[in-house]
C-alpha positions in Angstrom: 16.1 -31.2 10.4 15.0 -34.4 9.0 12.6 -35.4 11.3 11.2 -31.8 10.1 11.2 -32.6 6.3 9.7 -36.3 7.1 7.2 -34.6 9.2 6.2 -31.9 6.5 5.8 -35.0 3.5 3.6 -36.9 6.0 1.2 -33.9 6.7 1.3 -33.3 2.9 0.4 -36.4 2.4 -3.0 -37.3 4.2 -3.8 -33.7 3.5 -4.0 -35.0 0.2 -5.6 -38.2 1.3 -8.1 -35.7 3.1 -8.6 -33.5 0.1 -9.2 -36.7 -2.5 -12.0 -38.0 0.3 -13.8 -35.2 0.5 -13.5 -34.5 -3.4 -14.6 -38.1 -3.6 -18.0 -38.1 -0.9 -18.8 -34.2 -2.7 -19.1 -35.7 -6.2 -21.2 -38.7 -4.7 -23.6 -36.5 -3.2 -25.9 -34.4 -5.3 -27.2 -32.3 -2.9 -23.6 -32.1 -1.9 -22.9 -31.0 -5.1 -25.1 -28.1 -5.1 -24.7 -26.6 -1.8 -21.5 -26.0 -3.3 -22.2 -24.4 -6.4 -24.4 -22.3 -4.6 -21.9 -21.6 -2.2 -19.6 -20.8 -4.8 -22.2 -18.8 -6.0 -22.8 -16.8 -3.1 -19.0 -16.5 -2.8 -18.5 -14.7 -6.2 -21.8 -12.6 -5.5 -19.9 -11.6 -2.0 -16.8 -10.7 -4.0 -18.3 -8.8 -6.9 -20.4 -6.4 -3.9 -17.4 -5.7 -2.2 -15.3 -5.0 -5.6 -18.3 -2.9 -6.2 -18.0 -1.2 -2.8 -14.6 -0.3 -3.1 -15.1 1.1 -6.7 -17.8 3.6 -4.7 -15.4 3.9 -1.8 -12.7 5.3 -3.8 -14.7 7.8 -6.0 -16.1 9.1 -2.7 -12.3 9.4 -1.4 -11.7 11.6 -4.9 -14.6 13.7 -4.6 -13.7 14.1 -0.9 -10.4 15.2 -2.3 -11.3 17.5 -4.4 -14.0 19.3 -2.2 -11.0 19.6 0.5 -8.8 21.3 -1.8 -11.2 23.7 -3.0 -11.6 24.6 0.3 -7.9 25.0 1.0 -7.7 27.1 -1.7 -10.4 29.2 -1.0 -9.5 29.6 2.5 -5.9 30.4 1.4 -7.6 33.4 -0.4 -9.9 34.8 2.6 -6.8 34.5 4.7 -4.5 36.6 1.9 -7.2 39.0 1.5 -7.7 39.7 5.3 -4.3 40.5 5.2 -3.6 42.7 2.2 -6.7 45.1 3.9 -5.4 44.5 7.7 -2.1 45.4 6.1 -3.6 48.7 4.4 -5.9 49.8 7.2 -2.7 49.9 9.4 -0.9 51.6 6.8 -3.8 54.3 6.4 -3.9 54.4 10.4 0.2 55.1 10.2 0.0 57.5 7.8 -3.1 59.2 9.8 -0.5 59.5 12.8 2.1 60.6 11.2 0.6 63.2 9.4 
C-alpha cells in the first residue's frame, strides 16, 4: 500500500516535470505557439459543428416523433372504423338470416 502511494507521487511528479517542459519549449517556439492556437482553434470549430449537429439531430428526432404519432393515430382510426362497418355489415347479414 505504500509502495502504491510512493509510486502514484512519483508519476505525479515528472508528469508535472513533463507538463512544465513542454509548457516551457511551447512558449519558446513561435511557430509552436501558433500551431496551437490554431489547433485550439480548429478544436472549438470541431465542437461548435458537432453541438450544432446534435441541435439538428434532435429536432429531426421531434419531428420524427410527431409524424409517427400522427400516423398512430390515424391508423388507430382506419382500424376502428373498419370495424364499426365489419361489425354492422355482419349485423345486417344476421339480421338478413334471421328474418
Amino acid at each position: 500500500m505504500e509502495n502504491a502511494k510512493e509510486f502514484e507521487k512519483e508519476t505525479v511528479s515528472r508528469l508535472s516535470a513533463i507538463e512544465t517542459k513542454l509548457d516551457m519549449l511551447v512558449d519558446s517556439c513561435t511557430p509552436c505557439r501558433a500551431k496551437m492556437e490554431n489547433v485550439n482553434d480548429m478544436a472549438h470549430e470541431a465542437l461548435q459543428s458537432a453541438k450544432s449537429a446534435h441541435h439538428r439531430l434532435d429536432e429531426h428526432k421531434k419531428e420524427f416523433k410527431k409524424e409517427l404519432d400522427a400516423y398512430k393515430e390515424s391508423t388507430r382510426w382506419t382500424i376502428g372504423i373498419s370495424i364499426a362497418v365489419a361489425s354492422s355489415i355482419l349485423g345486417l347479414i344476421e339480421w338478413l338470416i334471421g328474418r
